[in-house]
C-alpha positions as CSV (number, residue, x, y, z in Angstrom):
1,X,26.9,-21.2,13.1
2,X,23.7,-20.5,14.8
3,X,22.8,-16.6,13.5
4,X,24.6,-16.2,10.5
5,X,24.4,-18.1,7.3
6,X,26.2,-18.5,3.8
7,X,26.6,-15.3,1.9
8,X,27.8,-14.7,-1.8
9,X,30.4,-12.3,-2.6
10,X,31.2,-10.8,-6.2
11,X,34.3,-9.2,-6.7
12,X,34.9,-6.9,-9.2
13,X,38.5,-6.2,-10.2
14,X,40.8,-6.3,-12.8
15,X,44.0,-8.7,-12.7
16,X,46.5,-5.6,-13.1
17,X,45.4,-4.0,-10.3
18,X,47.4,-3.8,-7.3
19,X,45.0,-3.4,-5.2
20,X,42.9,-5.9,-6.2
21,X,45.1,-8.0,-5.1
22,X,45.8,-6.7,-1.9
23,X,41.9,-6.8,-1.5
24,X,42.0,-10.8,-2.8
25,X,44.2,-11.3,0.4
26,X,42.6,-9.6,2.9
27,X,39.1,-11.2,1.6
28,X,40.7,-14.5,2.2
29,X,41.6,-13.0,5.4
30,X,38.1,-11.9,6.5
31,X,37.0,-14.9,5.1
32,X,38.5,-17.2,7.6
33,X,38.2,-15.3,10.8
34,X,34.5,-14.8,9.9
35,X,33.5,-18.2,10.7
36,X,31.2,-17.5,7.6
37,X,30.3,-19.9,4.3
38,X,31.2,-17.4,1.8
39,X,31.1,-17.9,-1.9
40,X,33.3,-15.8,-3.9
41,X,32.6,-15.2,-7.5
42,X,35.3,-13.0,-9.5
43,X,33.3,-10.4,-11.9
44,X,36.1,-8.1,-14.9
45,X,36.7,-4.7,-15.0
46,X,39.2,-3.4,-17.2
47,X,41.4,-0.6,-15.8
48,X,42.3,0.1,-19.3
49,X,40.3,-1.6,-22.2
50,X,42.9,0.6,-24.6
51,X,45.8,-1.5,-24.7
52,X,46.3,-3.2,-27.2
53,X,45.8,-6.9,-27.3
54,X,49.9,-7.4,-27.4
55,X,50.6,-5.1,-24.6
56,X,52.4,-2.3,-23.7
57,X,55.9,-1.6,-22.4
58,X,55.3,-1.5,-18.8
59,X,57.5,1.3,-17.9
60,X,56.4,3.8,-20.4
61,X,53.0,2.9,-19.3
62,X,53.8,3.7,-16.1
63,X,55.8,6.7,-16.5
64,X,52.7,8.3,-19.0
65,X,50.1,7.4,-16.2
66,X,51.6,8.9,-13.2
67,X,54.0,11.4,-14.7
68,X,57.2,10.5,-13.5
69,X,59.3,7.8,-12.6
70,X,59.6,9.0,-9.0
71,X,55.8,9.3,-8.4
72,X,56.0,5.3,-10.0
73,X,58.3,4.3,-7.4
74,X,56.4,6.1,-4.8
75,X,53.0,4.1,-5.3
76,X,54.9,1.1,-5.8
77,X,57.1,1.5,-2.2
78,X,53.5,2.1,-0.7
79,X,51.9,-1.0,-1.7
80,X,55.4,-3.1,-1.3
81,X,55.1,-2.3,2.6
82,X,51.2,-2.9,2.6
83,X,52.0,-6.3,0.3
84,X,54.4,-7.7,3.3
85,X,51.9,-7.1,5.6
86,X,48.8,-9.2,3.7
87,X,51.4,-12.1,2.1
88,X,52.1,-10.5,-1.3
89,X,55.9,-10.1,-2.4
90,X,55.1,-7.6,-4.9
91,X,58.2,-7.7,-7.7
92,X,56.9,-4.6,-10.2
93,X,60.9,-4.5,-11.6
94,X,60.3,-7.8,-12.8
95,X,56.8,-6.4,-15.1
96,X,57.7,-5.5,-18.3
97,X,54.8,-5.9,-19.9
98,X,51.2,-3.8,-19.3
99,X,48.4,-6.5,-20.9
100,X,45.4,-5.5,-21.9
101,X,43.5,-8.0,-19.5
102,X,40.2,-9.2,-21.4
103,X,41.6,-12.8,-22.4
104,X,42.3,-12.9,-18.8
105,X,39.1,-12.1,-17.6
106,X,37.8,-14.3,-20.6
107,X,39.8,-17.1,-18.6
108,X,38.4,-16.4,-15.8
109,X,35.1,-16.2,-16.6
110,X,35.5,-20.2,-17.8
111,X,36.8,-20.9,-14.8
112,X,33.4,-20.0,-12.8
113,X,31.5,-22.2,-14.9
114,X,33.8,-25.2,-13.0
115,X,32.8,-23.5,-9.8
116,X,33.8,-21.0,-7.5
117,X,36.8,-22.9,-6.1
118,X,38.8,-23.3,-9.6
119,X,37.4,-19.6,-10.1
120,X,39.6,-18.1,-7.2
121,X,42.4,-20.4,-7.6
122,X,42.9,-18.9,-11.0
123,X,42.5,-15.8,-9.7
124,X,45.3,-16.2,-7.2
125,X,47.2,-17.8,-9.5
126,X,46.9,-15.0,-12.3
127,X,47.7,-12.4,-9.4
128,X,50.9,-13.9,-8.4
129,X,52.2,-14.7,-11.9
130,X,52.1,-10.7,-12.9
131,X,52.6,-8.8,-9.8
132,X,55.0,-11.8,-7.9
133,X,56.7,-13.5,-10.8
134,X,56.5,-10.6,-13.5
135,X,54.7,-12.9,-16.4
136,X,53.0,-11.2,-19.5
137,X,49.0,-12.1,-18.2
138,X,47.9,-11.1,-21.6
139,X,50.1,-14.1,-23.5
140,X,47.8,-17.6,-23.9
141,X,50.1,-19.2,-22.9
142,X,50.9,-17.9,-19.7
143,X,47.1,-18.1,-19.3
144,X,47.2,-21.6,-20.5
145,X,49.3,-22.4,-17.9
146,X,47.6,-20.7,-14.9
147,X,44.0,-22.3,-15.9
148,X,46.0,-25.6,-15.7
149,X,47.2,-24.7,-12.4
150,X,43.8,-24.0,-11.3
151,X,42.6,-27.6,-12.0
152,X,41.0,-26.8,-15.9
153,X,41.5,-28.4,-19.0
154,X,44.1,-27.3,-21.1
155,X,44.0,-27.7,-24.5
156,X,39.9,-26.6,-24.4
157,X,41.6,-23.0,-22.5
158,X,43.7,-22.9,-25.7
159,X,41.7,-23.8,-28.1
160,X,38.9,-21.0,-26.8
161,X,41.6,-18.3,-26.6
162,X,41.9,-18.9,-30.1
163,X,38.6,-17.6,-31.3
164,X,36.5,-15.0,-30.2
165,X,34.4,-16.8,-27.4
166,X,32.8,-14.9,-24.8
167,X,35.2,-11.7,-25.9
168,X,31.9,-9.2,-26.0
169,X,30.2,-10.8,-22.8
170,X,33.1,-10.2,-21.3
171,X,33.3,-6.6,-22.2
172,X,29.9,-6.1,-21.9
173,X,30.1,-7.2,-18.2
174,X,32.8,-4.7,-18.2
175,X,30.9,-1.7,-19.3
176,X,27.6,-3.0,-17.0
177,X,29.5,-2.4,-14.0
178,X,30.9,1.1,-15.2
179,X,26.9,1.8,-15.9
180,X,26.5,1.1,-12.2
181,X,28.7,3.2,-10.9
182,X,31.6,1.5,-10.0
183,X,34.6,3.7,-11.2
184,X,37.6,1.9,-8.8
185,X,38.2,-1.6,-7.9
186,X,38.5,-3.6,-6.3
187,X,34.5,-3.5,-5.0
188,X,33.5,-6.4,-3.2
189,X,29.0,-7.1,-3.6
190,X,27.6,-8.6,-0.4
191,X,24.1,-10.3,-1.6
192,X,24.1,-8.3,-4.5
193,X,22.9,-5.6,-2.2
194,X,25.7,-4.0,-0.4
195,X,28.9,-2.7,-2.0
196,X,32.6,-2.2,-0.5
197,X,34.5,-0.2,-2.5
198,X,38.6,-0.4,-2.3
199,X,40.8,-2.7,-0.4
200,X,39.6,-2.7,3.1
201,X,41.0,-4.1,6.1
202,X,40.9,-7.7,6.6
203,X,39.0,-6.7,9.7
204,X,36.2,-4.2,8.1
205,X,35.5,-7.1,5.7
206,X,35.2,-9.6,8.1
207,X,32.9,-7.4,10.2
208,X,30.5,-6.9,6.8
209,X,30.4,-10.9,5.9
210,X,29.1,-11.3,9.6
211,X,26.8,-8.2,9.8
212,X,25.4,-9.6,6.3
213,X,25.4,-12.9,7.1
214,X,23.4,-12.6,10.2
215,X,21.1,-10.4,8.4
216,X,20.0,-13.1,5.9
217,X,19.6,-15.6,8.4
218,X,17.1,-13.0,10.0
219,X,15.5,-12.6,6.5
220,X,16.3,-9.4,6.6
221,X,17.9,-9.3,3.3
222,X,14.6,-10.8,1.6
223,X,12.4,-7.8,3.0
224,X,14.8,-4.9,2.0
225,X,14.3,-6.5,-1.6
């Protein structure tokens, strides 16, 4: 490319979040009809940091957070008809289980340090097991399995979901990007300058990576800092 040049984008989301991955699709999306080097880097956010660390029935959650089962089925037929469209067989009968997310993010957070490509293959991967294939994201095993998947090691992904590692950077990570104002995800970070909140067209995200892009090869992004 001759005007634009490689951007970094930091998604914040949470793995439970439909939307989130909705937005994970179209970013791929955007990605690839931008003609753009992007570099995606996956940031936690925790919908609901009060579940408890074995889960909740997913159903009761449901039903207590939107107030009936019809209104349940109603946000679900919504995104099942927006899923088609973007790639995603969304199965939410097959959930039984709400997780509380933080060993995933914890997960995910070790998958960065092996770069951004294992990063966002877990991150696929972790997507499509709960919302595709209905798997508990909260069991370390499950997770186990996914960060093998994703081209990591193992038995070192067990062995740290044993302890305690990286649990309160994790959370406090969480709680930074609350403290910034970000309330909803999924919020996709341009340059750590520009923010896009909720899941966007493919199209609107591809027009930002090139807009952004072409601003930092201008050095524009260098003088509004």
């Amino acid at each position: 490319m001759t005007d634009q040049q490689a951007i970094r984008v930091d998604v914040v989301s949470d793995v439970v979040c439909p939307w989130c991955f909705l937005g994970q699709k179209r970013l791929d999306q955007a990605i690839a009809a931008s003609g753009v080097d992007v570099a995606v880097h996956w940031r936690p956010f925790q919908l609901d940091a009060t579940i408890p660390a074995g889960g909740m029935d997913r159903k009761a959650y449901m039903n207590a957070k939107f107030g009936s089962e019809e209104r349940v089925r109603e946000a679900h037929g919504r995104l099942e008809a927006l899923g088609q469209a973007a790639g995603i067989d969304y199965a939410f009968d097959a959930i039984t289980v709400s997780p509380n997310t933080l060993d995933a993010h914890r997960t995910i957070r070790w998958a960065g340090s092996a770069g951004p490509e294992v990063q966002n293959r877990l991150v696929r991967g972790l997507f499509s097991a709960y919302f595709e294939r209905g798997l508990n994201i909260g069991d370390p095993a499950v997770l186990a399995d996914a960060a093998a998947a994703a081209g990591m090691d193992r038995s070192v992904v067990e062995s740290l979901l044993a302890g305690d590692a990286d649990r309160d950077a994790v959370s406090e990570e969480a709680a930074t990007a609350s403290r910034m104002g970000i309330t909803g995800v999924p919020c996709f970070l341009f340059e750590g300058k520009y923010a896009v909140m909720g899941a966007q067209e493919a199209s609107t995200l591809t027009d930002a990576i090139r807009q952004i892009a072409a601003a930092k090869a201008r050095g524009e992004l260098d003088a509004a800092g």
